[in-house]
NUSEDREN-540323 format. One record per residue (C-alpha): residue in one letter; x, z, y negated. Coordinates in nm, 2 decimals, decimal comma. Example, Ala and Ser with C-alpha at 12.3 -4.5 7.8 and 13.67 -1.06 7.14 Angstrom:
<atoms>
<'a'; <1,23; 0,78; 0,45>>
<'s'; <1,37; 0,71; 0,11>>
</atoms>
This chain:
<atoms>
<'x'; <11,10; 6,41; -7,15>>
<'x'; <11,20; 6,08; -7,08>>
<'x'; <11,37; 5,83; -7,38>>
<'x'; <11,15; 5,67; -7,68>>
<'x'; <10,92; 5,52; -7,69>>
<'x'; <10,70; 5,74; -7,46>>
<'x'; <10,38; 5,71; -7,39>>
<'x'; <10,07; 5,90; -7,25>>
<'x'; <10,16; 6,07; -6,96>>
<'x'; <10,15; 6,46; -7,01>>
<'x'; <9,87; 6,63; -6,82>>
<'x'; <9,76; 6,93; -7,06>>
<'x'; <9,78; 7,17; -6,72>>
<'x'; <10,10; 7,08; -6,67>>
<'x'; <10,21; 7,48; -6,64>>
<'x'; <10,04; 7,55; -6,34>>
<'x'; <10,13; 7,28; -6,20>>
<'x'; <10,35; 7,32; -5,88>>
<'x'; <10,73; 7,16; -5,90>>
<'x'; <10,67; 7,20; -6,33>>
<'x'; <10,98; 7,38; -6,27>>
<'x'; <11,27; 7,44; -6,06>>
<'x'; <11,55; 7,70; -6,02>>
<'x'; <11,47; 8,03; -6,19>>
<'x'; <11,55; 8,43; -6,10>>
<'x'; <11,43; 8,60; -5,82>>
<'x'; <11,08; 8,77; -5,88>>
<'x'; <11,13; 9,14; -5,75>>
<'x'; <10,94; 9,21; -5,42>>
<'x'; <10,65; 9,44; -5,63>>
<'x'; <10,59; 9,16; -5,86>>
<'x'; <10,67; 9,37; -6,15>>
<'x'; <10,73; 9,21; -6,47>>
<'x'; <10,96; 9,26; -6,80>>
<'x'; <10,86; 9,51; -7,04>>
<'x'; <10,93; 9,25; -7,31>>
<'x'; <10,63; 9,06; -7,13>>
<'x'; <10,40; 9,34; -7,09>>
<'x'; <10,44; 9,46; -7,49>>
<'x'; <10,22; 9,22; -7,60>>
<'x'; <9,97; 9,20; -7,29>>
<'x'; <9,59; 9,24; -7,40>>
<'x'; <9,64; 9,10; -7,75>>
<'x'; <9,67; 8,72; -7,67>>
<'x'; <9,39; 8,54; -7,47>>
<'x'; <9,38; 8,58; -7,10>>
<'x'; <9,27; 8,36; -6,76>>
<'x'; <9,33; 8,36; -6,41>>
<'x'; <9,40; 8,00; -6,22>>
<'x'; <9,31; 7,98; -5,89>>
<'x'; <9,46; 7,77; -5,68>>
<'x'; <9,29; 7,62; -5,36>>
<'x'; <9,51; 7,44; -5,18>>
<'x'; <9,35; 7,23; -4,94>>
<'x'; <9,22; 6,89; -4,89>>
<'x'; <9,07; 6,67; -4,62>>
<'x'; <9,24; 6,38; -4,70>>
<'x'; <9,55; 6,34; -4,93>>
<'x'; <9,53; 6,09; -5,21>>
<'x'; <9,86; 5,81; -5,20>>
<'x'; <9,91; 5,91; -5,57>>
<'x'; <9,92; 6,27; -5,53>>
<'x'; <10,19; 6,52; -5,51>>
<'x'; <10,01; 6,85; -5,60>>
<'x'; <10,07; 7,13; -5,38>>
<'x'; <9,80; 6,99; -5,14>>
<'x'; <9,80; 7,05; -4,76>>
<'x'; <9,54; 6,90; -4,50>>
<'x'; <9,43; 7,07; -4,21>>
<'x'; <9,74; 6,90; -3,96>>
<'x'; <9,99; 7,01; -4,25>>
<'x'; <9,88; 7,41; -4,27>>
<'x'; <9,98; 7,51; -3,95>>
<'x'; <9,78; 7,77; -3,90>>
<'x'; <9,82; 8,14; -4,01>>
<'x'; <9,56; 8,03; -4,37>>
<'x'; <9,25; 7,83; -4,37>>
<'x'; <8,93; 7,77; -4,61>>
<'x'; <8,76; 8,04; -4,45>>
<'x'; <9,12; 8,32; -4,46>>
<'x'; <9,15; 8,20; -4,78>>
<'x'; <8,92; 8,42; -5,01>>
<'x'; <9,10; 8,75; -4,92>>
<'x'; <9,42; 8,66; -4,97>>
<'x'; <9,32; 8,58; -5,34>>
<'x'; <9,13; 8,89; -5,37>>
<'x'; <9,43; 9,04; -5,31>>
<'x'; <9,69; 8,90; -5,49>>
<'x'; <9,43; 8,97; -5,79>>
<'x'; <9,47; 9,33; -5,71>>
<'x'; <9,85; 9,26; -5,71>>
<'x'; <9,81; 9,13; -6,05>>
<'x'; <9,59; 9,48; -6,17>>
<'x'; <9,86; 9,69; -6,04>>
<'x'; <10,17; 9,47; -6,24>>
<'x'; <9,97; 9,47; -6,55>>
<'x'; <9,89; 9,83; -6,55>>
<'x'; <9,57; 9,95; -6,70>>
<'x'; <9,59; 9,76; -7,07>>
<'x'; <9,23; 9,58; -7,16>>
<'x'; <9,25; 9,24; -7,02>>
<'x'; <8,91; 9,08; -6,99>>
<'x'; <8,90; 8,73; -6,81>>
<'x'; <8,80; 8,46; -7,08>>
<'x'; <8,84; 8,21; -6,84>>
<'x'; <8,89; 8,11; -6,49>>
<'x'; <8,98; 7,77; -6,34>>
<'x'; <8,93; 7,70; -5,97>>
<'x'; <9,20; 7,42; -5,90>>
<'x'; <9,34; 7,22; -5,64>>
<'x'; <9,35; 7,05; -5,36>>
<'x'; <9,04; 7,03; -5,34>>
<'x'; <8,81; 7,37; -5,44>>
<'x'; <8,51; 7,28; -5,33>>
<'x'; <8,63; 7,29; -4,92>>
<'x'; <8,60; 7,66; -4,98>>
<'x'; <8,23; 7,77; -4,89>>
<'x'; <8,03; 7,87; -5,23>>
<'x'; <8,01; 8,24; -5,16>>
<'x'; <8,41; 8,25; -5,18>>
<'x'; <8,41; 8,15; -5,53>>
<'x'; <8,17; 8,47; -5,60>>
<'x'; <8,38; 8,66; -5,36>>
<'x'; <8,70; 8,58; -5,61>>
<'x'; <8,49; 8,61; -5,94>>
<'x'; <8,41; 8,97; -5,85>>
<'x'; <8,72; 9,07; -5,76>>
<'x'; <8,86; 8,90; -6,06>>
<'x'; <8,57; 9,14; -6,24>>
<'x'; <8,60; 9,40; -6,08>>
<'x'; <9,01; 9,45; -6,19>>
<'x'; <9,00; 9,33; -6,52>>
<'x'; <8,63; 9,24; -6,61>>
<'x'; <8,50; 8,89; -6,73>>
<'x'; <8,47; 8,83; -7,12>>
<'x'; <8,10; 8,78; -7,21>>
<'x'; <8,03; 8,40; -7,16>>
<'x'; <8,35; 8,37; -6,94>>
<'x'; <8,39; 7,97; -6,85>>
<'x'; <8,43; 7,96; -6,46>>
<'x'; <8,55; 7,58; -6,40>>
<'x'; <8,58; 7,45; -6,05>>
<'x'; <8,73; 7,13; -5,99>>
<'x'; <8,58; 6,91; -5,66>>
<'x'; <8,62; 6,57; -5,55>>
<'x'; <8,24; 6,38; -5,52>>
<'x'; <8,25; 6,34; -5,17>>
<'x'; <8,31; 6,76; -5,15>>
<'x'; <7,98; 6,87; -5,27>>
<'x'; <7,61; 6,81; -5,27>>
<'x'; <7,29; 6,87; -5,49>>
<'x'; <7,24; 7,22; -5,28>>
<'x'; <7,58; 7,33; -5,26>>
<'x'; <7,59; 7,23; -5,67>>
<'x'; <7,33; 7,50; -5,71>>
<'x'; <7,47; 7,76; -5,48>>
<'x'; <7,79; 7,72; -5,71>>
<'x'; <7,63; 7,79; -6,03>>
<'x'; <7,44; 8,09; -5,83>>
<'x'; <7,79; 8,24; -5,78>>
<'x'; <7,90; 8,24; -6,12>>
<'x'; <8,06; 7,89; -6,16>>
<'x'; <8,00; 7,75; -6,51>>
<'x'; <8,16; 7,45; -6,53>>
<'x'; <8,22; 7,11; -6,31>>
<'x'; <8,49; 6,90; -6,32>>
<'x'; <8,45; 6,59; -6,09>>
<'x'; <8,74; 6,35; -5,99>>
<'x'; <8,58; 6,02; -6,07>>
<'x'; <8,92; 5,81; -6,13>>
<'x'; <8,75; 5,53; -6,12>>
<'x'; <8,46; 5,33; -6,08>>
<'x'; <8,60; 5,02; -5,94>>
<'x'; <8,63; 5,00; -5,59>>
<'x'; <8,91; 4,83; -5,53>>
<'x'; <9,12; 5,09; -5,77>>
<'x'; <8,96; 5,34; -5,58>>
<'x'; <9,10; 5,18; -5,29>>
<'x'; <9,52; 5,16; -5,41>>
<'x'; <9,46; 5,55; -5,51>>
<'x'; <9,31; 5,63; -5,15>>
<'x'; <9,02; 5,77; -5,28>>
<'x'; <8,76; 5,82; -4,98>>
<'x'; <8,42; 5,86; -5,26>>
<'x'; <8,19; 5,61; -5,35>>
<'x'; <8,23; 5,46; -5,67>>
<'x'; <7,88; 5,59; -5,77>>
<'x'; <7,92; 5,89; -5,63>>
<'x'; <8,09; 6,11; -5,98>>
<'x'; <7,76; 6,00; -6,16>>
<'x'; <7,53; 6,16; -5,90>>
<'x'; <7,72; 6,42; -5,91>>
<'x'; <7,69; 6,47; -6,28>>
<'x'; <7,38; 6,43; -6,23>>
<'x'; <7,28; 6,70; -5,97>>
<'x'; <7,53; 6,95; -6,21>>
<'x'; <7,33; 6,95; -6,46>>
<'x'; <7,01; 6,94; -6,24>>
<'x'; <7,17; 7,25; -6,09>>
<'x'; <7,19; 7,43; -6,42>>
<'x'; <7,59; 7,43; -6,52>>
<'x'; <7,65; 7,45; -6,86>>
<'x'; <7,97; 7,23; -6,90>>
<'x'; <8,03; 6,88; -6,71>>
<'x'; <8,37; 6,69; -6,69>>
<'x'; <8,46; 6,33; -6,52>>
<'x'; <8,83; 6,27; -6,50>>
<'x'; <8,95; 5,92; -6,50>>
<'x'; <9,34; 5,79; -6,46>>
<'x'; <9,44; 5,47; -6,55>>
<'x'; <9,72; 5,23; -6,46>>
<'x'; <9,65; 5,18; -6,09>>
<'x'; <9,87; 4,88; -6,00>>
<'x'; <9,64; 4,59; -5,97>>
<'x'; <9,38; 4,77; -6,24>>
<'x'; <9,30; 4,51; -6,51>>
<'x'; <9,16; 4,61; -6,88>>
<'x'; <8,81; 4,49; -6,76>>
<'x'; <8,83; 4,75; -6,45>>
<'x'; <8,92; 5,02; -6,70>>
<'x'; <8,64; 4,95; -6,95>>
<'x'; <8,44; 4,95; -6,67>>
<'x'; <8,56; 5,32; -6,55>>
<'x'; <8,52; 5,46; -6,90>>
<'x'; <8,16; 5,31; -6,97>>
<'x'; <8,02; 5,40; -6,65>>
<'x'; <8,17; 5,76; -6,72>>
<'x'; <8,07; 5,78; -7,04>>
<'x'; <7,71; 5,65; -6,93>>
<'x'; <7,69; 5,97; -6,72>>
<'x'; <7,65; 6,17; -7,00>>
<'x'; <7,88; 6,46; -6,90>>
<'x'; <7,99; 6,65; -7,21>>
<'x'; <8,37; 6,63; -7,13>>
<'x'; <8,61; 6,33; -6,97>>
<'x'; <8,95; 6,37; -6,96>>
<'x'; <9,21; 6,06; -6,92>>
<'x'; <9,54; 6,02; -6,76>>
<'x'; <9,75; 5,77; -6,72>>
<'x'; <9,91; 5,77; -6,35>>
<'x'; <10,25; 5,84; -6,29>>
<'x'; <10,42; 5,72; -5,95>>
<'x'; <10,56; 6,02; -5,82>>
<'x'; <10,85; 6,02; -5,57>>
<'x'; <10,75; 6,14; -5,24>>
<'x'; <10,39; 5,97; -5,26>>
<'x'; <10,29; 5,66; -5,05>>
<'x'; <10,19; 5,49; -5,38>>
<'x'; <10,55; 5,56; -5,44>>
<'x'; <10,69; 5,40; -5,14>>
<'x'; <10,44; 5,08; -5,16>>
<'x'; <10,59; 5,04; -5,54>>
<'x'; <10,93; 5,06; -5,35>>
<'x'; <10,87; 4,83; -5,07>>
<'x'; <10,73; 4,59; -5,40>>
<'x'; <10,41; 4,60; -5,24>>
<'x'; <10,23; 4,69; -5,55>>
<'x'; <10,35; 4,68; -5,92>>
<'x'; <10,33; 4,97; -6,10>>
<'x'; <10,22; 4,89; -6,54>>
<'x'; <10,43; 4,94; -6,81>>
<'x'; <10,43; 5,12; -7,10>>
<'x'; <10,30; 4,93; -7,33>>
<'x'; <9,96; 4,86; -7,08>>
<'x'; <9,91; 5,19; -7,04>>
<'x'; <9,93; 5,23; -7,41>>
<'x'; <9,67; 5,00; -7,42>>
<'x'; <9,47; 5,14; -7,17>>
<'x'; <9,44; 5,44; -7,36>>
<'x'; <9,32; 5,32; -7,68>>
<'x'; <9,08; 5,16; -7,50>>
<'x'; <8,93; 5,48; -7,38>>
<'x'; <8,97; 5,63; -7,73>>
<'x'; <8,75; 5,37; -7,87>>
<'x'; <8,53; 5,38; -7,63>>
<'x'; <8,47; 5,73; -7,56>>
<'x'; <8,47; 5,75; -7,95>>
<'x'; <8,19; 5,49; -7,92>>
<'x'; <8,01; 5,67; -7,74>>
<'x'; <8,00; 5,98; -7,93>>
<'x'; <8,31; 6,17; -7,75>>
<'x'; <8,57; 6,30; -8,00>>
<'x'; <8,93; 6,32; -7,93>>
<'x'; <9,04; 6,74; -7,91>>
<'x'; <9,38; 6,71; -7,67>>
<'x'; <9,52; 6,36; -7,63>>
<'x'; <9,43; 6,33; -7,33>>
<'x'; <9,08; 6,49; -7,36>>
<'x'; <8,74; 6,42; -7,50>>
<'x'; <8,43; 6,64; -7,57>>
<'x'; <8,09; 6,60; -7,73>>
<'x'; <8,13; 6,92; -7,89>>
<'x'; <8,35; 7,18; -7,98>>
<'x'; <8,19; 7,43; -7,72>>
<'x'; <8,26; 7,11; -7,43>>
<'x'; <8,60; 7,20; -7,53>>
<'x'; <8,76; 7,28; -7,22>>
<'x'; <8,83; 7,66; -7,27>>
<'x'; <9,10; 7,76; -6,99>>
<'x'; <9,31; 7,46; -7,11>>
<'x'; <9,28; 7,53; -7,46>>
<'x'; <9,46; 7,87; -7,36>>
<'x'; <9,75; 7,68; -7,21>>
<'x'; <9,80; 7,51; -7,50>>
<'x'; <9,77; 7,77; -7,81>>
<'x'; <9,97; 8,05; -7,64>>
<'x'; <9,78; 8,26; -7,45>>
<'x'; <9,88; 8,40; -7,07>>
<'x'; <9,71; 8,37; -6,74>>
<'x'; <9,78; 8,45; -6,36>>
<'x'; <9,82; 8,18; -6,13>>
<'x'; <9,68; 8,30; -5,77>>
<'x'; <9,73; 8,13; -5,47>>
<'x'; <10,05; 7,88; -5,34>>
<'x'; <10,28; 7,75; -5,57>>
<'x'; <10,06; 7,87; -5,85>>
<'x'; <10,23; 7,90; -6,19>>
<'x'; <10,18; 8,23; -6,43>>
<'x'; <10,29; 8,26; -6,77>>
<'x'; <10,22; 8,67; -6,94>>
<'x'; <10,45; 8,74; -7,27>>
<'x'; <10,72; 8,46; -7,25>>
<'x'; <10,78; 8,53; -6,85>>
<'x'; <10,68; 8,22; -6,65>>
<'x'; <10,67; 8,30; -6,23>>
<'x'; <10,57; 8,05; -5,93>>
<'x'; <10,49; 8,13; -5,62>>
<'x'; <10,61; 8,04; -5,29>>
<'x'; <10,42; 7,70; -5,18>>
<'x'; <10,29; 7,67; -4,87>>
<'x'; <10,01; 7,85; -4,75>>
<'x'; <10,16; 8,02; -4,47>>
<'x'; <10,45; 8,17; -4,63>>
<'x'; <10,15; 8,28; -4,93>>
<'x'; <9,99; 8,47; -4,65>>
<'x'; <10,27; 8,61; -4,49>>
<'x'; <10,35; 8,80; -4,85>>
<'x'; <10,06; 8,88; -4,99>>
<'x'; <10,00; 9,04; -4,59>>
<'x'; <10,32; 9,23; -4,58>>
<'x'; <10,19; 9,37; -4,96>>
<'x'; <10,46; 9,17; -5,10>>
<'x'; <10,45; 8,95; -5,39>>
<'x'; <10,40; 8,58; -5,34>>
<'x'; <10,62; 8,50; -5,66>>
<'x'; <10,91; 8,27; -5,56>>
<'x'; <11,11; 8,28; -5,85>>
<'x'; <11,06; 8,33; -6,24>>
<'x'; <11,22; 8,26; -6,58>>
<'x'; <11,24; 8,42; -6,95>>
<'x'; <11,19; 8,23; -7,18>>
<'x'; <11,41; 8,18; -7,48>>
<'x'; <11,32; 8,22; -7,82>>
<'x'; <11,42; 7,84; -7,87>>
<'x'; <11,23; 7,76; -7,53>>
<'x'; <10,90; 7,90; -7,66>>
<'x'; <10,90; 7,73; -7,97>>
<'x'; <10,99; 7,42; -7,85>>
<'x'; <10,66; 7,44; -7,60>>
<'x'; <10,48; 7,61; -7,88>>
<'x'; <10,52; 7,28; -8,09>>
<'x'; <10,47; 7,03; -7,78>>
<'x'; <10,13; 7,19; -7,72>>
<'x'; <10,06; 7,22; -8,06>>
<'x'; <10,10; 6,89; -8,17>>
<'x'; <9,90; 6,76; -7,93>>
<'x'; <9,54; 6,91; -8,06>>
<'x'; <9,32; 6,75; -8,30>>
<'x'; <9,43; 7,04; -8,54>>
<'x'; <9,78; 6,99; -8,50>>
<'x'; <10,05; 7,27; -8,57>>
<'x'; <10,09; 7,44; -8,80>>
<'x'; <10,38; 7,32; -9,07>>
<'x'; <10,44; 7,74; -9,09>>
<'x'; <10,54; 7,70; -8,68>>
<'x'; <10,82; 7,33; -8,72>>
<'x'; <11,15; 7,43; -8,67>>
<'x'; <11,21; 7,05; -8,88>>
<'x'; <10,95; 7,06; -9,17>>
<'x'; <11,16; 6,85; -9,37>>
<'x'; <11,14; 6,58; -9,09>>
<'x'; <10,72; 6,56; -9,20>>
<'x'; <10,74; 6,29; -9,46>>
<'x'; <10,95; 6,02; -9,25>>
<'x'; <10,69; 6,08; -8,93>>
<'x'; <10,40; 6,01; -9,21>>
<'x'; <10,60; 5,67; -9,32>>
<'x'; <10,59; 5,58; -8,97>>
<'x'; <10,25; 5,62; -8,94>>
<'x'; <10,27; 5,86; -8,67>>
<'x'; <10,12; 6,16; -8,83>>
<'x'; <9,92; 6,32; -9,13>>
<'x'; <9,92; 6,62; -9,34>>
<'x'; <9,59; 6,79; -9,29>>
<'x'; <9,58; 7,08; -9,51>>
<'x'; <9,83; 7,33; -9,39>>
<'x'; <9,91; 7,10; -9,01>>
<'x'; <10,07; 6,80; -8,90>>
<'x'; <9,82; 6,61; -8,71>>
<'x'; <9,92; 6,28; -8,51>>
<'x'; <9,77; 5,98; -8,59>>
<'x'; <9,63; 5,77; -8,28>>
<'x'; <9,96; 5,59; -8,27>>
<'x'; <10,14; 5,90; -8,31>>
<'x'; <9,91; 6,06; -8,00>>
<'x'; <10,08; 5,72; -7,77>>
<'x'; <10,44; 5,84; -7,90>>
<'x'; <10,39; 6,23; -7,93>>
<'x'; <10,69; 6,34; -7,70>>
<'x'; <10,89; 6,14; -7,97>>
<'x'; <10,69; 6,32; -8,27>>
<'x'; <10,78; 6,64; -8,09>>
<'x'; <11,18; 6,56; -8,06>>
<'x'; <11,16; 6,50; -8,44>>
<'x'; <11,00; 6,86; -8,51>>
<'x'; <11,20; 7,02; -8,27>>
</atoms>
């Protein structure tokens, strides 16, 4: 966490992210866990992340673990890909042993998902059924980029089992579009909406990022109206960070572009809160809105309130019982594991009693409930937060205010 003040940055998936962490213990070659982590398996909440890593094109802004088709190398591709996720899911049967876990949720992420043909995703979800069993009403989220799918291959998705569409809009402005190397039309996310809910999917999500150097407030307003004038049920909001490593990164360097400070991207996002709350979109994560509580983005509500979930594929991050594991990142070295029977897990950690609470509260704190006064470390610390005006007592939670939600990493450090 960087110094006060900070602002919006924290993306709520941040755990299975690859790079979230470094360092850690190796993870032994069967994969097999702690028994402090597997006490408590099959009483807290449980999903499976897959990631996909492949993309035609990488984005200047990204540094996800991403790979085009000149970067792979051979050995895994789209069409390899399936079984070698299959598999690791039957890795992750054999490490959990045999307690009831059914699948709430599963979240195809990436990359970019939707360069694997629809038939893999059903391919996966069975497999994922198959060892473990999907929870009745299990949300299946895949995340594509607008250029990555059409009307047909929409409805071959939701044939599969895929409930729920998340669509990389970013933005609706071409020129913004332009600095973050997105290939898609500016259009394009709305059609896409469009033909998802044509097609039948329950659940539809635009995500949006603002603070691309050279983005004004009148390109941003225009982002979140025309998102918001989509109708999906979900948009989520981030502000951008420039990560090292990135070509946005190296133009910033070279001062070809200027990245925004804090306090525009603080402004930024109250525009979006006002706007999306405008248009009848209600704030549930800080960086997420829904129409409803059941648009509520499931698999990342798991993240944040606890629960544990298996990361498949490279660089994939899992979290069971206070153990957190990665895998090794790039494709090849994925398929040379998971095809010698090995596990892909690069290196783990177990976390400390003081570690978990201090994520416990970080991911609390930042849902429209709040946490829970019960779970602060630094209760007493409440009443000078309220004087700043950066949170309220809600019943039995601390809940930040919408200036608390631009400063929460500071509201955290206070509890904590």
């Amino acid at each position: 966490m960087r110094p006060p003040p900070v602002y919006v940055t924290f993306r709520g998936t941040f755990l299975d992210m690859p790079g979230a962490v470094s360092g850690g213990d190796p993870v032994p070659a069967d994969g097999a866990l702690p028994q402090s982590a597997l006490a408590g398996a099959g009483s807290r909440p449980f999903g499976v992340y897959v990631h996909v890593p492949f993309c035609t094109t990488r984005c200047g802004y990204c540094d996800f673990n991403t790979y085009t088709a000149p970067e792979l190398g051979g050995g895994v591709s789209p069409k390899s890909y399936p079984a070698l996720a299959v598999a690791e899911i039957g890795l992750a049967r054999k490490v959990l042993g045999d307690k009831e876990m059914p699948v709430r949720t599963v979240f195809f992420g990436g990359g970019t998902p939707t360069l694997l043909a629809p038939g893999a995703f059903g391919e996966i979800l069975r497999a994922i059924d198959s060892e473990f069993g999907l929870a009745p009403g299990a949300e299946v989220t895949a995340e594509a980029n607008p250029e990555s799918v059409t009307e047909a291959s929409l409805a071959e998705l939701r044939a599969q089992g895929v409930t729920r569409m998340s669509f990389g809009m970013q933005s609706a402005v071409p020129g913004v579009l332009a600095v973050l190397d997105r290939v898609h039309q500016p259009g394009r996310p709305l059609a896409c909406a469009r033909w998802a809910r044509a097609a039948g999917f329950e659940h539809v999500s635009l995500d949006l990022i603002y603070g691309t150097p050279g983005e004004t407030d009148d390109d941003w307003r225009r982002s979140v109206a025309g998102a918001a004038g989509a109708e999906p049920d979900h948009v989520s909001a981030y502000a951008l960070t420039v990560e090292d490593g990135t070509r946005l990164a190296a133009r910033v360097r070279r001062g070809e572009l200027t990245a925004p400070d804090d306090d525009v991207l603080a402004g930024r996002y109250l525009i979006a809160d006002e706007m999306l709350g405008g248009a009848g979109y209600r704030w549930y994560e800080i960086s997420n809105w829904a129409t409803s509580d059941a648009a509520r983005c499931a698999h990342n509500m798991l993240y944040w309130t606890g629960g544990d979930w298996w990361g498949i594929g490279p660089g994939a991050h899992s979290h069971v019982g206070g153990t957190r594991w990665w895998n090794v990142r790039h494709p090849a070295a994925y398929g040379d594991r998971i095809g010698a029977g090995a596990s892909p897990g690069q290196a783990r950690e177990v976390l400390t009693a003081n570690e978990i609470q201090l994520e416990r509260v970080m991911l609390l704190i930042r849902l429209a409930e709040g946490c829970p006064l019960a779970v602060l470390d630094q209760p007493d610390a409440v009443p000078a937060l309220v004087a700043d005006g950066l949170v309220t007592v809600a019943g039995e939670s601390v809940v930040l205010t919408r200036r608390g939600r631009l400063l929460a990493d500071t509201v955290v450090r206070t509890l904590t």
